[in-house]
C-alpha positions, 0 to 999 in steps of 0.5 A, spaced: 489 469 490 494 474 488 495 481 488 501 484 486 500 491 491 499 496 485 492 500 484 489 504 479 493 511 478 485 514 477 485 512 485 492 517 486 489 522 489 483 520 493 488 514 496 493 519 498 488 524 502 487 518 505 494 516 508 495 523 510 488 524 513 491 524 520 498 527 518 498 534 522 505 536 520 506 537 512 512 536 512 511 528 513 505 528 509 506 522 504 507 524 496 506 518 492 511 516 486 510 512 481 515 505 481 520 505 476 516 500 472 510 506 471 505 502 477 502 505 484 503 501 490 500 501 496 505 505 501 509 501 507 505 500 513 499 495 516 493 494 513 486 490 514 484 486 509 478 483 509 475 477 504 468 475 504 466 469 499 460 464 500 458 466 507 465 466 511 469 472 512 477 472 513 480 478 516 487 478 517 493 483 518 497 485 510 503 489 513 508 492 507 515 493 508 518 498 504 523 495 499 530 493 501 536 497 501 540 497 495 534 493 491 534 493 483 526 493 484 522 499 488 516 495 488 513 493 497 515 487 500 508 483 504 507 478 509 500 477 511 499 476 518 
């Protein structure tokens, strides 16, 4: 299966109320910004990720790092744990 981390632009506002659901100060609240290519991504941090298929079920750890210093791209880096 592959994923390339974005999400549907119509989720914007519902998945940023959700990053910032236990943000008290507002100056740390996370503001997404479209990449360069005009696609959300999922913002840097960890993520559980939870598949189920045929009656097993897999959960592993997705971690996103944010995109590498000097890169062209402003696309997130995974590594699935």
């Amino acid at each position: 299966m592959k994923y390339d981390l974005s999400f549907d632009s119509t989720m914007k506002s519902q998945y940023e109320t959700w990053l910032n659901k236990d943000v008290k100060d507002t100056n740390d609240k996370v503001k997404l910004k479209v990449a360069d290519n005009k696609v959300y991504y999922l913002h840097p941090g960890k993520y559980k990720v939870v598949v189920e298929g045929n009656g097993v079920k897999e959960e592993r750890e997705l971690v996103i790092k944010k995109p590498r210093e000097g890169s062209s791209s402003s696309v997130p880096e995974p590594e699935l744990r």
